[in-house]
N, C-alpha and C positions, 0 to 999 in steps of 0.2 A: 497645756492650753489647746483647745480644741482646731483652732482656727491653727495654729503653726503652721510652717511652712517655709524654706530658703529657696530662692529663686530659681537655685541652681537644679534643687533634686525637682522643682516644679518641671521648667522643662526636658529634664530628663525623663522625667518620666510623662510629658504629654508625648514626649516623639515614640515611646515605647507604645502606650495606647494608641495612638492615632497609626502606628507601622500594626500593628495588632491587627488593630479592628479594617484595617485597607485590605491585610491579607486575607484574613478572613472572607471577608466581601467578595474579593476576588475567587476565593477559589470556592463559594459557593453560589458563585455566579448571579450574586445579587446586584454586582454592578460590572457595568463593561470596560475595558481599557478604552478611554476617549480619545478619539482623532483629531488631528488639531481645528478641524474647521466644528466636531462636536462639541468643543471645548470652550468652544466663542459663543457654539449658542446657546448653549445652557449657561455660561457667564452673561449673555447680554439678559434670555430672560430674567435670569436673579436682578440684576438691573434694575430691567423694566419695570417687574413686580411688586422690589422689596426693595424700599427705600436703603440706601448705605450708612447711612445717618441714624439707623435704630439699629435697635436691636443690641443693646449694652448697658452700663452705669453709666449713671451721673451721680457728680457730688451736689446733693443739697442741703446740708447741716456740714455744722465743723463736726470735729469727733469729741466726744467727751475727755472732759481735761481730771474727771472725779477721780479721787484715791480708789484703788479696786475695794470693792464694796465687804463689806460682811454679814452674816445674819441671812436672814431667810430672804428669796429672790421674791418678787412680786410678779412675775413674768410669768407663762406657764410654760415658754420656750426654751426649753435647757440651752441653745447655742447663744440666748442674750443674756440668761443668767451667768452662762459663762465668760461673755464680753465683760459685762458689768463689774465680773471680779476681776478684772485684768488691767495690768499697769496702762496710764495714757500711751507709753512706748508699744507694748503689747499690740495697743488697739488702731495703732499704725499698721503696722505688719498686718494682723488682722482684716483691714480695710482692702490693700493691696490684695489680698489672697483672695477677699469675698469679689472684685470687682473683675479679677482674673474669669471667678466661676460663671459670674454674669455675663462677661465676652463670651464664653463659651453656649450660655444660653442665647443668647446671638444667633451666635455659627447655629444653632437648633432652630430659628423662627427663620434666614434666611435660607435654609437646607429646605425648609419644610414647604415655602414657597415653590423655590427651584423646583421640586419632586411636583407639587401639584401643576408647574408650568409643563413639564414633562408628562402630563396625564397619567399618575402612578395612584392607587388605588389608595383609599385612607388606610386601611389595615397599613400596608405598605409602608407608608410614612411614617403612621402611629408606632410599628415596630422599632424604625428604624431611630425613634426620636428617644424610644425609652433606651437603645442603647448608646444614644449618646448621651443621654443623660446621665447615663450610670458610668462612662466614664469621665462625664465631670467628675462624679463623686469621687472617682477611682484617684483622679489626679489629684483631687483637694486633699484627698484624705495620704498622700505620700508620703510629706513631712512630718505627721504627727508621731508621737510615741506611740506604741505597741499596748501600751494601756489605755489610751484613749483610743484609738482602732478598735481594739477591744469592746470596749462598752457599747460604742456606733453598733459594730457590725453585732452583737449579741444582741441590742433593742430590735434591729431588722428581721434577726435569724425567728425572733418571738412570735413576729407581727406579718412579716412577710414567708420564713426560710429562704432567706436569701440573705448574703451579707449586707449587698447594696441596694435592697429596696426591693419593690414590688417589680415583678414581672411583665410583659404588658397584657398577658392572657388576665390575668390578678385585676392590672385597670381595667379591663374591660367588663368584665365580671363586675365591677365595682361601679363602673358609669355608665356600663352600655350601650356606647355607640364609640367608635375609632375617634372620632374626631375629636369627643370629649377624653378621650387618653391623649389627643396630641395636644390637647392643648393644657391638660394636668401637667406633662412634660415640660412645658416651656413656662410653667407659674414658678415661681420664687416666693419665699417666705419674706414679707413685707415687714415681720417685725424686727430678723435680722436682719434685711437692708437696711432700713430704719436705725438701727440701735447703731450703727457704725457711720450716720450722714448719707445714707444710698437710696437712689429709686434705680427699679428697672425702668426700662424704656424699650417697650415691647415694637415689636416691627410689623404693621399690618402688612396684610396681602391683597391684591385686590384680583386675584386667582379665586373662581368659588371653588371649592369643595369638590371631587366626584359623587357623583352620585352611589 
C-alpha cells in the first residue's frame, strides 16, 4: 500500500532528516547558530506574520467505509486509485500518514514567511522550500515496502532524474519566476486530500515578496 507507514519508523526517521538537513545548513553556512534574544525574533516575526492556526489538515469528510474496489480506477491519480483499493482499516492509517505530510507542509508556509520577515531573497526561500519538501516525501515514503519505493522513485527518475521529484532549477525552468516555485512547493494534491476526508489550510503571509 502506498500510503504505509508505523508511527514509530515515522519519527525516526523525521529526526534523522530533520539532524540531516540542520547539519548540512550549518556547515554550508546557509544558516547561523541563533542567539537566544535572535531566536525571539524570528519566533515573534513568525507570529506576527503567519497566523498559528494555518498552515495544516483539517478533517472534512468521514473516510470511506467501501469494500477495496476492483476493476479499472476512474481517477487519473495513482495515489487515490490506490486509496480506493484499500481496506476501510487501511484507509485509517493512510489518513494519519497523509495529515502527518500536510503538518509538514505547514512548517513550509510558516518557514517561508519567517525567511521573507528576515528579507531573504526569493530564490533563497524558493530553494529552501523544495528541500523541505522533498524531505517530506523522504519521511512519507520510510515505511513503505521496497517495491513500492521502487515504482515512486523510477516514475521521478523518468520525469525528473531524481528519485524525489523535481529539483528547484527544474521548477524554475518550468514556471519562471522563484515565487511561483515557492508556492508549486507548498500546493498539495486536492484529489488525495480529498479522497481520504482532508483539505489543506494554507497559511497566508501578509510579508510581500522581495523584489
Amino acid at each position: 500500500m502506498i500510503l504505509r507507514l508505523t508511527s514509530t519508523r515515522l519519527v525516526q526517521r523525521a529526526a534523522l532528516v530533520a539532524a540531516t538537513a540542520l547539519t548540512t545548513a550549518l556547515s554550508a553556512g546557509l544558516v547561523a547558530v541563533p542567539t537566544a534574544s535572535a531566536a525571539s525574533a524570528a519566533s515573534a516575526a513568525s507570529v506576527a506574520h503567519c497566523a498559528g492556526s494555518c498552515g495544516g489538515p483539517a478533517v472534512v469528510a468521514p473516510l470511506s467505509q467501501e469494500p477495496p474496489a476492483v476493476g479499472a480506477c476512474t481517477s487519473p491519480e495513482p495515489v487515490v486509485c490506490e486509496i480506493r483499493r484499500s481496506t476501510p482499516d487501511e484507509r485509517v492509517e493512510q489518513r494519519g500518514i497523509r495529515m502527518r505530510y500536510l503538518d509538514l507542509i505547514g512548517d513550509m508556509d510558516h518557514v517561508r514567511c519567517t525567511m521573507r520577515a528576515e528579507g531573504r531573497s526569493p530564490e533563497e526561500i524558493a530553494r529552501r522550500l523544495v528541500d523541505m519538501r522533498n524531505d517530506a516525501k523522504e519521511i512519507t515514503r520510510a515505511g513503505m515496502t521496497p517495491e513500492e519505493v521502487r515504482v515512486l522513485e523510477a516514475r521521478n527518475m523518468v520525469k525528473y532524474g531524481n528519485p524525489l521529484g523535481p529539483t528547484a532549477d527544474q521548477l524554475h525552468a518550468k514556471y519562471g519566476s522563484w515565487e511561483k516555485v515557492a508556492d508549486a512547493s507548498t500546493r498539495t494534491s486536492r484529489a488525495v486530500d480529498g479522497e481520504l476526508g482532508l483539505a489543506y489550510l494554507p497559511c497566508p503571509c501578509d510579508v510581500p515578496a522581495a523584489a
